[in-house]
Backbone as CSV, one residue per row, in Angstrom:
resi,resn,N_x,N_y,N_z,CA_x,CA_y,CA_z,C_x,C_y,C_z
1,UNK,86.466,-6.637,-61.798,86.528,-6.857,-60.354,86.912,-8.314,-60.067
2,UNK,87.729,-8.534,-58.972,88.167,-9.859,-58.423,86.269,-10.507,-58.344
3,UNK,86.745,-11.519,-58.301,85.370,-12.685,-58.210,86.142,-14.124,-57.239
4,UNK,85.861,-14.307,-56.057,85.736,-15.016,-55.358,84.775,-16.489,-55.575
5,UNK,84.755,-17.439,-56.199,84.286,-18.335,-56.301,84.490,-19.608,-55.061
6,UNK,83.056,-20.011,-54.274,83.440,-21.399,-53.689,82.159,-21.196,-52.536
7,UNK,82.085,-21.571,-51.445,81.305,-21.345,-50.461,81.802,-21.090,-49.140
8,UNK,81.090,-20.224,-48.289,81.624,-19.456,-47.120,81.881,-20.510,-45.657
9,UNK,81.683,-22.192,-46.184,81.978,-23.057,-45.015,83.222,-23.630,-45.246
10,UNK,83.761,-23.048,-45.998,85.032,-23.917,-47.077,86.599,-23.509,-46.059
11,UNK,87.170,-23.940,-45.621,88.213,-22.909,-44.523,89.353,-22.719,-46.021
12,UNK,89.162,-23.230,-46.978,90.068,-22.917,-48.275,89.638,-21.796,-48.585
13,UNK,88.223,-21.391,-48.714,87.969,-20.229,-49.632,88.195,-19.186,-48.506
14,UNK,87.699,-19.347,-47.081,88.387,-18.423,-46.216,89.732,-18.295,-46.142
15,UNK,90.697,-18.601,-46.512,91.697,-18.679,-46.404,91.706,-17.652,-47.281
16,UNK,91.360,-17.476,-48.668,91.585,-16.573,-49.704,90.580,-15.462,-49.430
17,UNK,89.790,-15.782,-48.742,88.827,-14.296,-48.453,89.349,-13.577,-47.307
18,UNK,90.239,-14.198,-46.671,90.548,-13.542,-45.412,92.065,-12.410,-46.042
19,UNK,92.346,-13.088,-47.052,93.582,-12.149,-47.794,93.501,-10.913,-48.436
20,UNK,92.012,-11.307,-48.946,91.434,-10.142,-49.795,91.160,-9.381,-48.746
21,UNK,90.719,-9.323,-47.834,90.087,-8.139,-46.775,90.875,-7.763,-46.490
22,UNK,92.170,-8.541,-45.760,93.432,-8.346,-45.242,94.005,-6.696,-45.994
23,UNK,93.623,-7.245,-47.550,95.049,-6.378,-48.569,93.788,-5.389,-48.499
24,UNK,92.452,-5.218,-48.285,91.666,-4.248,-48.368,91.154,-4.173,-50.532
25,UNK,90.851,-5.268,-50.467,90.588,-5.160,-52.309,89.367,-5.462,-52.172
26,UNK,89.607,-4.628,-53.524,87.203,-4.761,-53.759,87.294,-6.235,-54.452
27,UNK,86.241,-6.987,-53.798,85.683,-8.092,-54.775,84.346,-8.920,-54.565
28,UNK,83.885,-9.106,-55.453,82.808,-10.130,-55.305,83.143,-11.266,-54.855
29,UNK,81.848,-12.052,-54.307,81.596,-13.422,-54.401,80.622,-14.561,-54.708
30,UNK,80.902,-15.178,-55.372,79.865,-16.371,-56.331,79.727,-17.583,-55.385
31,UNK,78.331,-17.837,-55.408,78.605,-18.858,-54.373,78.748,-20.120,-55.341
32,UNK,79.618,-21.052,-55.230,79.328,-22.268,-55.453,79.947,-23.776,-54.505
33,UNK,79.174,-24.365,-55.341,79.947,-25.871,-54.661,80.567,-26.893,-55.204
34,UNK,80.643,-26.267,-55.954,81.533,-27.255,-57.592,80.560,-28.597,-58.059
35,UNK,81.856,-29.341,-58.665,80.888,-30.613,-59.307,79.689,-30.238,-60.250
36,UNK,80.054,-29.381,-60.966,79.273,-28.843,-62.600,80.586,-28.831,-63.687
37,UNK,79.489,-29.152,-64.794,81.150,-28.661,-65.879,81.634,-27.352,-65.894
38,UNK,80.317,-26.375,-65.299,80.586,-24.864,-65.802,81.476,-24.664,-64.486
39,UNK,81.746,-25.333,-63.811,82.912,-24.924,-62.530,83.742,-25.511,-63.316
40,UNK,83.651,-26.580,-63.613,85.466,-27.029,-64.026,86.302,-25.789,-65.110
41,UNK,85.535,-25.540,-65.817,85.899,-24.388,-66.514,86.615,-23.495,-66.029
42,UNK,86.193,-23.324,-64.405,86.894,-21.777,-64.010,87.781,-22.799,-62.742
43,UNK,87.908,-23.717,-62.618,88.413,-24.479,-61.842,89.101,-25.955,-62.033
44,UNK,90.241,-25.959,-62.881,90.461,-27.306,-63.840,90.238,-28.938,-62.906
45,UNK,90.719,-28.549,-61.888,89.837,-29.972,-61.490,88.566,-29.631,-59.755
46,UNK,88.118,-28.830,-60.126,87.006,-28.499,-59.779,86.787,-28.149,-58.014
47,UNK,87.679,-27.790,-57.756,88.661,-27.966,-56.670,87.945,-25.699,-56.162
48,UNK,87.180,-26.316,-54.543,86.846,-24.679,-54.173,88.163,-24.354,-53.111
49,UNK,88.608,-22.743,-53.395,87.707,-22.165,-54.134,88.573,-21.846,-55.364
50,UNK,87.915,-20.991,-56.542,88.453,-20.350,-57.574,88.569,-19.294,-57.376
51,UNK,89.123,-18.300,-58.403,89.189,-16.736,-58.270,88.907,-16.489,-59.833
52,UNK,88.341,-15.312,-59.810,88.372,-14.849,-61.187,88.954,-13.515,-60.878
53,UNK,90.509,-12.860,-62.059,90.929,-12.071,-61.337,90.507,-11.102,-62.345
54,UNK,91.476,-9.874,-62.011,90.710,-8.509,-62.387,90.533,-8.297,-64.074
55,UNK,91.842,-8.999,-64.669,91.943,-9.131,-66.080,91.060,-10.130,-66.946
56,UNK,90.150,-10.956,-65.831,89.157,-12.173,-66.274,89.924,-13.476,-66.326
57,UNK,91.075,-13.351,-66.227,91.528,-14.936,-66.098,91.636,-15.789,-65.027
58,UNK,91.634,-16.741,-64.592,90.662,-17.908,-63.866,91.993,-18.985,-63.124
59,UNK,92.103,-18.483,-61.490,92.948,-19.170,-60.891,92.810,-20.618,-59.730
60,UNK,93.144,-21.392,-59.332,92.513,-22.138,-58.667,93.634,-22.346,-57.232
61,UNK,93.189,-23.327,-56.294,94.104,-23.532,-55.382,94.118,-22.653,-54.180
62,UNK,93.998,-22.935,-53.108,93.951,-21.623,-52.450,95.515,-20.971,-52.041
63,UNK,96.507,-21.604,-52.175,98.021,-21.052,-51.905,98.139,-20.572,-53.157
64,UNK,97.753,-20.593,-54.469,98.108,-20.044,-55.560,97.395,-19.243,-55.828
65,UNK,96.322,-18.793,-55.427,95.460,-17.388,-55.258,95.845,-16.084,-54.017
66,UNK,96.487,-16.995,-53.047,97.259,-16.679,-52.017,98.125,-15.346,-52.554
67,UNK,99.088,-16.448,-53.582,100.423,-15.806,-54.527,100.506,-14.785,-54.795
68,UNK,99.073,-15.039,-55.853,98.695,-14.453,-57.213,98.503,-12.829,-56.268
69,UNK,97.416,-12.807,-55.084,96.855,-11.931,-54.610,98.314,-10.620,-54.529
70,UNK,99.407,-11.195,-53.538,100.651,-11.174,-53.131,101.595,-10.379,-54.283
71,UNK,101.058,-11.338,-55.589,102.200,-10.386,-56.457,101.550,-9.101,-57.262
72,UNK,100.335,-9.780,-57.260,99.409,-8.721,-57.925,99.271,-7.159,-57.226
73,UNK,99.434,-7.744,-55.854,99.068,-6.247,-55.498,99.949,-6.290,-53.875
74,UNK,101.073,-5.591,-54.604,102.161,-6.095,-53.534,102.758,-4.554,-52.299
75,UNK,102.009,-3.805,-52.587,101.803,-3.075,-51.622,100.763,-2.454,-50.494
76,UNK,99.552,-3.593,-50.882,98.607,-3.479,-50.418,98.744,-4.520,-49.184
77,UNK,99.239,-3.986,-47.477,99.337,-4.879,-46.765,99.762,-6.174,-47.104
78,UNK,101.160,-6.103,-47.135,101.727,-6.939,-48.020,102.153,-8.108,-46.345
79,UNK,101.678,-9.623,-46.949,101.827,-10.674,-46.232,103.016,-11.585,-45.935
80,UNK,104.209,-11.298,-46.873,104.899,-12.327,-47.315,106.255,-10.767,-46.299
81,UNK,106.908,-11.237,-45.747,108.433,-10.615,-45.687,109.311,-10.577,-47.247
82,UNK,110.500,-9.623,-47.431,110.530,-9.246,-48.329,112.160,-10.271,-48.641
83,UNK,113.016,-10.745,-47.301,113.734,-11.248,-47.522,113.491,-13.081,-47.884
84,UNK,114.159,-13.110,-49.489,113.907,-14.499,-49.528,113.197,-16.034,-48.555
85,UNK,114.778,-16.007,-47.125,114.668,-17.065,-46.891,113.614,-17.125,-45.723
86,UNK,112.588,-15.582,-45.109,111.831,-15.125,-43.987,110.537,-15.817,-45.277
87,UNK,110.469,-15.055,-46.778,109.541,-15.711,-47.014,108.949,-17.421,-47.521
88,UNK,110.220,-17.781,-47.666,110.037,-19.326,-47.633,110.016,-20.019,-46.026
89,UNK,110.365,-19.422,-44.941,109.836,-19.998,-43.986,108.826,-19.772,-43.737
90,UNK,108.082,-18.715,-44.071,106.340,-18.545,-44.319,105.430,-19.775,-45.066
91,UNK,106.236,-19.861,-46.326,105.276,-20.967,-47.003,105.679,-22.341,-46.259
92,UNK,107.163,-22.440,-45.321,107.651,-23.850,-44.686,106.056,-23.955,-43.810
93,UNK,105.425,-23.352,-43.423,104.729,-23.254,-41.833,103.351,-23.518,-43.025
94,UNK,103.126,-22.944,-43.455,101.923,-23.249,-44.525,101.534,-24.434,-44.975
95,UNK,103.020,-25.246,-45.811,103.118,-26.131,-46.062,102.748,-27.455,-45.273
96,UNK,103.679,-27.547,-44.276,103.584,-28.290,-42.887,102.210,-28.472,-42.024
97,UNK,101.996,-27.273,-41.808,100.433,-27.294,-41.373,99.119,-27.743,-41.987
98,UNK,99.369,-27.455,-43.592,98.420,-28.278,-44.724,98.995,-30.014,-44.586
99,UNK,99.813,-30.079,-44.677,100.281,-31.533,-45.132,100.238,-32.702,-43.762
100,UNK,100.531,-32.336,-42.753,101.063,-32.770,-41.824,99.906,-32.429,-40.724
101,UNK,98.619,-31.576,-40.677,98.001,-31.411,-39.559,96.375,-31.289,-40.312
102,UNK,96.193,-30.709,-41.182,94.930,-30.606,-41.878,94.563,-31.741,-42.620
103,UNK,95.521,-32.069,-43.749,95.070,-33.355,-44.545,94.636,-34.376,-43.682
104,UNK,95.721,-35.164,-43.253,95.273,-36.166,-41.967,94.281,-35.975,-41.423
105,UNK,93.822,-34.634,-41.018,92.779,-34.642,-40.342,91.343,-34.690,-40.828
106,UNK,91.454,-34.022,-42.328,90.291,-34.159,-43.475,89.970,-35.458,-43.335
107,UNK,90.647,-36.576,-43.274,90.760,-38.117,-43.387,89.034,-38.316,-42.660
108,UNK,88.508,-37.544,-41.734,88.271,-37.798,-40.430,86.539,-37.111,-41.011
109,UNK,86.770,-36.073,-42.288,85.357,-35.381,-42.660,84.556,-36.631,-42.844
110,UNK,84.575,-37.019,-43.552,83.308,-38.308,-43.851,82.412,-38.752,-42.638
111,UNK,83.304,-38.884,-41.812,82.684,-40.001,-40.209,82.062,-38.293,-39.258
112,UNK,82.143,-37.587,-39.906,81.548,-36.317,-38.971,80.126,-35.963,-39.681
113,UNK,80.321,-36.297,-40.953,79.275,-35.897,-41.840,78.248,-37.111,-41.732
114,UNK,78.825,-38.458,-40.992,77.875,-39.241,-40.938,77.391,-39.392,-39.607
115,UNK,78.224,-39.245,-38.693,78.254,-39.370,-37.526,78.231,-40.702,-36.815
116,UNK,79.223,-40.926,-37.677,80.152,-42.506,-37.605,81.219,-42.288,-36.376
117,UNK,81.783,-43.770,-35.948,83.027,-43.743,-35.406,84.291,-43.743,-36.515
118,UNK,85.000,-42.862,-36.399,86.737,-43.421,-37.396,86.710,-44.803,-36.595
119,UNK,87.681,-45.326,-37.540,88.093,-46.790,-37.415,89.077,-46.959,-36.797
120,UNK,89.658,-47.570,-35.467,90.996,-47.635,-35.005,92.293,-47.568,-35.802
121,UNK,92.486,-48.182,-36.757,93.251,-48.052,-37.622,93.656,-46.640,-38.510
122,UNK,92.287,-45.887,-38.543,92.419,-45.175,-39.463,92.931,-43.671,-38.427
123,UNK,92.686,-44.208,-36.786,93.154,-43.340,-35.864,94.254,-43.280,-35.537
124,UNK,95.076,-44.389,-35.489,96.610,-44.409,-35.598,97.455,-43.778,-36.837
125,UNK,96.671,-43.859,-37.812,97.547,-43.532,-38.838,97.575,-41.909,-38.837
126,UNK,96.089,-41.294,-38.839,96.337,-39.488,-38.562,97.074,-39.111,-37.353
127,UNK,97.069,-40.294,-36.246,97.938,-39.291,-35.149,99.665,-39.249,-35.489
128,UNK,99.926,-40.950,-36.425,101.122,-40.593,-36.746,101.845,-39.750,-37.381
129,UNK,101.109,-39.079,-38.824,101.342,-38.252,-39.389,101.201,-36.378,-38.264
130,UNK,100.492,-36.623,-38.085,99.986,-35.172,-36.625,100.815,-35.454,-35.753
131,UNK,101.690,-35.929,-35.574,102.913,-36.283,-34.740,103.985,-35.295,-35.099
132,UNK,104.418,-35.623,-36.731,105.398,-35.620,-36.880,105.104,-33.736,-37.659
133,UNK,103.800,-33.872,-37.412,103.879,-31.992,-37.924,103.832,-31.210,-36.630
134,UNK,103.342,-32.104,-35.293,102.937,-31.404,-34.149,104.898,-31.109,-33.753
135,UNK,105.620,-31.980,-33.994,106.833,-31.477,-33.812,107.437,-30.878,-34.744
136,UNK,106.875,-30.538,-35.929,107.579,-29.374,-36.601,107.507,-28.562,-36.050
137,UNK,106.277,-28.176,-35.814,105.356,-27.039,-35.387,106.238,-26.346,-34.121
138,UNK,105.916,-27.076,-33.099,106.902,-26.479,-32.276,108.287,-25.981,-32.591
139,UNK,109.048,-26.495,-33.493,110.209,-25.837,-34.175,110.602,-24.935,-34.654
140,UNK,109.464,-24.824,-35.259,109.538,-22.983,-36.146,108.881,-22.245,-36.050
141,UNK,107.822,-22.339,-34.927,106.578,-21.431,-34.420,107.334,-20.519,-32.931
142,UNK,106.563,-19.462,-33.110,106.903,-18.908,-31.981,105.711,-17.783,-31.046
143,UNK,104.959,-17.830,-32.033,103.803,-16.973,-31.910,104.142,-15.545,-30.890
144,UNK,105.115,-14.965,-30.865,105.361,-13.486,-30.475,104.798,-12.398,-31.022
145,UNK,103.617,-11.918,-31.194,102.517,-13.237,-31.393,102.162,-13.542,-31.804
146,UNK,102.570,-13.287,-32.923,102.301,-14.247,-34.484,103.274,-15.378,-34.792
147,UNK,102.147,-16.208,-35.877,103.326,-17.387,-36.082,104.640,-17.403,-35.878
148,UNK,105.748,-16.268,-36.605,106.675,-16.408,-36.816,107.470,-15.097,-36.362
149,UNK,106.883,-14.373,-35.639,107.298,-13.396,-34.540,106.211,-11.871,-34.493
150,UNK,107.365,-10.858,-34.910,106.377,-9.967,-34.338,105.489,-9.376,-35.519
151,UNK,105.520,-9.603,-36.472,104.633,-9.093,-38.239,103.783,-10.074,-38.371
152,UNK,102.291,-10.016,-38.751,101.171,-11.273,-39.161,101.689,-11.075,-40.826
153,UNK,102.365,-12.568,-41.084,102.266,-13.045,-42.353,101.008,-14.096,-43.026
154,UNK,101.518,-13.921,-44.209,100.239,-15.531,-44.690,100.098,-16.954,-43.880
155,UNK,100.899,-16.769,-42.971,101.073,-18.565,-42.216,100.382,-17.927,-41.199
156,UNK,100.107,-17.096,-40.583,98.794,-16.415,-39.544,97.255,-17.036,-40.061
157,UNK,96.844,-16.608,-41.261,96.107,-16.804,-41.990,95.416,-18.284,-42.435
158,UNK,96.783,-18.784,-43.634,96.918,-20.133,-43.985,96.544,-20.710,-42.715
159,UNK,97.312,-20.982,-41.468,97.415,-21.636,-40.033,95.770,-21.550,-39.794
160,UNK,95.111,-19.858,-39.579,93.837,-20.015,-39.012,92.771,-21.006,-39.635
161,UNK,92.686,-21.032,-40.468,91.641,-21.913,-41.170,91.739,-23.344,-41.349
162,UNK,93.546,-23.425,-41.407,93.458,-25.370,-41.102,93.456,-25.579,-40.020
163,UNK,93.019,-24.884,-38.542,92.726,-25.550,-37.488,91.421,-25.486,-37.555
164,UNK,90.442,-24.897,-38.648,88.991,-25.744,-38.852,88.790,-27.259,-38.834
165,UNK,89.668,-27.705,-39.744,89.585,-29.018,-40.050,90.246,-29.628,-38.786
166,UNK,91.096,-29.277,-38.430,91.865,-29.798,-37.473,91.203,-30.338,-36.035
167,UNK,90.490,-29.278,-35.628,89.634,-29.579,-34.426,88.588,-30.409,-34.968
168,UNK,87.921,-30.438,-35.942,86.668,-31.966,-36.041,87.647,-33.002,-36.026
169,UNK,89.142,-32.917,-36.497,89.981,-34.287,-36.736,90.219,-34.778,-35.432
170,UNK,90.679,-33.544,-34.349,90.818,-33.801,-33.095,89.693,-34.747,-32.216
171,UNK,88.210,-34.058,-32.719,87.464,-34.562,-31.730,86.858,-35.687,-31.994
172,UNK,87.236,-36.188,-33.296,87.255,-37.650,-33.701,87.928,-38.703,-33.375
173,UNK,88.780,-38.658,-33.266,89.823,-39.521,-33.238,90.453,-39.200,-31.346
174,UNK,89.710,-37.836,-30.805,89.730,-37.849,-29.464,91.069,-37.827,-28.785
175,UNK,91.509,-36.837,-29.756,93.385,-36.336,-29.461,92.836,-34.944,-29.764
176,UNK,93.448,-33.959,-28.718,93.770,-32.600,-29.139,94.917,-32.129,-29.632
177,UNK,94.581,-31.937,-30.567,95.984,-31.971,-31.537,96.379,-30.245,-31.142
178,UNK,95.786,-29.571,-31.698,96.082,-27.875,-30.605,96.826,-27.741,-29.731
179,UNK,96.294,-28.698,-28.700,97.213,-28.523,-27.520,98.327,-29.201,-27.425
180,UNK,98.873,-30.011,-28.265,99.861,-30.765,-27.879,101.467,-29.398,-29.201
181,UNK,100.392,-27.572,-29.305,101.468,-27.132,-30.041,101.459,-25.869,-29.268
182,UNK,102.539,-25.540,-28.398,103.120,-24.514,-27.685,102.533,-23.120,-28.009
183,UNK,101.809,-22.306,-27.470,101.181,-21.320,-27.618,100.604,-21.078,-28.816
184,UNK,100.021,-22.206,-29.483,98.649,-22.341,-30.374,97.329,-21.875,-29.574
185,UNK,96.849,-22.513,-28.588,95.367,-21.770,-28.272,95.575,-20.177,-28.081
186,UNK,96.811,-19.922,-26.960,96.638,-18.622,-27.045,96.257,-17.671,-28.548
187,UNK,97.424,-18.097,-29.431,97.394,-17.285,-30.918,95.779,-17.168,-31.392
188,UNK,95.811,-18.971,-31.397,94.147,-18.471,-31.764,92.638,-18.055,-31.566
189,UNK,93.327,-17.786,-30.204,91.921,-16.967,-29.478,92.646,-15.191,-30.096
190,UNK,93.890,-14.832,-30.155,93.997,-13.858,-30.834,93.468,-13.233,-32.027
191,UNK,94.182,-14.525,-33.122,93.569,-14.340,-34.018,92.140,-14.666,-34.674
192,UNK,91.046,-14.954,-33.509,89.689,-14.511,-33.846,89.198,-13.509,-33.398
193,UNK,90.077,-12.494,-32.995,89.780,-11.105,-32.219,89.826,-9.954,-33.101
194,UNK,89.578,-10.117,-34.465,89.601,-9.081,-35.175,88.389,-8.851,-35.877
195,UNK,88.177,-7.511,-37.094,86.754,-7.239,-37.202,86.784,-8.749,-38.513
196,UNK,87.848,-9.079,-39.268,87.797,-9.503,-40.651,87.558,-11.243,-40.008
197,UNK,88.593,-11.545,-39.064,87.485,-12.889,-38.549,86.386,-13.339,-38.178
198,UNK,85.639,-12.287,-37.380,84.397,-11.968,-36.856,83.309,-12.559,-38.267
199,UNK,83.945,-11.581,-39.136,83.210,-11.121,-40.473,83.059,-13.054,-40.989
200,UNK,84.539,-13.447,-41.217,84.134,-14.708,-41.816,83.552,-15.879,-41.583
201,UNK,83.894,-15.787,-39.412,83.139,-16.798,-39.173,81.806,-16.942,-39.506
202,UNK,80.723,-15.694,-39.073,79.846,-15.180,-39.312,79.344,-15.372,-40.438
203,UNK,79.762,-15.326,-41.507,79.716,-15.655,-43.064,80.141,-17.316,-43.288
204,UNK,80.816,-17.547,-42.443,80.563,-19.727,-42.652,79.142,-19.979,-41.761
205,UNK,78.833,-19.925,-40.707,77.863,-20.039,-39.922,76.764,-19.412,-40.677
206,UNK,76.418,-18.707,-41.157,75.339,-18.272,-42.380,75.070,-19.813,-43.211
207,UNK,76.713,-19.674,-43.912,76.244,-20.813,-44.795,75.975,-22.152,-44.562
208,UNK,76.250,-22.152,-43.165,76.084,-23.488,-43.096,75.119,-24.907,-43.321
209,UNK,74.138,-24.070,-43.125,72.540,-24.973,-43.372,72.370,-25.630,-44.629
210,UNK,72.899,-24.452,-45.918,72.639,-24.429,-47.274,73.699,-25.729,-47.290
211,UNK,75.172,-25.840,-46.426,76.122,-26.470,-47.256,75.903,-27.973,-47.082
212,UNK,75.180,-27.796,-45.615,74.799,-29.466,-45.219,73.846,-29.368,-46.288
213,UNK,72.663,-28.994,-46.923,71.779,-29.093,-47.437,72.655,-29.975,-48.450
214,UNK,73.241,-29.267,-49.185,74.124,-29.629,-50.741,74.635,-30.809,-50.076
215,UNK,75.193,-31.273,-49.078,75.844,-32.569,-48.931,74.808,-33.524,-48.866
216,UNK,73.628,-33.411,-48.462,72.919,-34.310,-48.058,72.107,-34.386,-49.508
217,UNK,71.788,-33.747,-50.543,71.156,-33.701,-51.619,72.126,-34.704,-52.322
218,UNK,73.361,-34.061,-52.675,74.619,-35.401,-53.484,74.873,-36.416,-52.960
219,UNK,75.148,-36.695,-51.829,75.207,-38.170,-51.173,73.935,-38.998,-50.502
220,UNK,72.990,-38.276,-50.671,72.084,-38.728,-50.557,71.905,-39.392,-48.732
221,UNK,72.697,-38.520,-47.919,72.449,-38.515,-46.220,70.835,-38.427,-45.468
């Protein structure tokens, strides 16, 4: 059986749990939080979440579990369009949205977890980068009403979970980054209207107590 490794506050491991439900596959899940050797093992640089797949071998990354899910079982509500250059503009929107709107905005976890101010400096620099994805974004988005028209691909998905990070980045640094992207709120009041989002928020909000717990035990908060 698939094995889901990581914890249910993680918008990475949702990202990969929301695929699995998606394709309708049986699998477990292990909770962890990494930072053991016995994770690095199933996770080479220790990085949530992991997968353990059906044959027992041990994947990491959440776009490469994404893949894996995708090729493995490619008729099971299949995510990706079938023509080449429809599915590389899938991973373009994936890409962009990780690099250009989430990372930057991760910048921003620390000062939430402390309940610090970001540093002026360190606020100019995420809006510049969130600039230049907030105008991708508008470029190749169209949300009709999905990302990229009328079929929910993996950039539906991928997209939902980096506006986790995205909105604490927003309300830090005190830019709404959401709104400054053309029928983004609508989409994503959509896409929390289903039973499998319901399911995951529900399942981060569970974990949540435990995960502050674990942060505040290692850093000593």
């Amino acid at each position: 059986m698939i094995t889901l490794h990581g914890f249910a506050y993680s918008n990475y491991y949702n990202i990969v749990k929301h695929v699995l439900l998606h394709k309708g596959l049986t699998f477990e899940e292990d909770l962890q939080y990494g930072g053991t050797e016995a994770y690095v093992a199933i996770s080479p640089v220790g990085k949530i979440p992991s997968m353990t797949t059906e044959d027992g071998g041990y994947i990491s990354e959440s776009s490469v579990c994404c893949d894996y899910l995708e090729d493995a079982y490619p008729d099971a509500n299949p995510l990706y369009p079938v023509d080449p250059l429809a599915r590389a503009r899938v991973r373009q929107v994936m890409k962009v949205a990780e690099l250009y709107l989430e990372l930057p905005c991760r910048r921003t976890i620390p000062y939430e977890f402390t309940g610090s101010e970001v540093p002026d400096g360190l606020k100019r620099e995420i809006r510049e980068v969130a600039e230049r994805g907030i105008k991708a974004m508008n470029a190749m988005c169209v949300f009709e009403p999905y990302v990229l028209g009328s079929e929910m691909t993996m950039a539906d998905i991928y997209l939902r979970y980096v506006l986790k990070v995205v909105s604490v980045g927003s309300e830090k640094v005190g830019w709404d980054i959401i709104a400054q992207i053309d029928g983004l709120a609508e989409w994503r009041a959509m896409m929390a209207d289903s039973d499998i989002a319901r399911r995951i928020d529900a399942d981060e909000e569970a974990n949540g107590p435990g995960f502050f717990a674990h942060i505040k035990e290692r850093f000593g908060l």
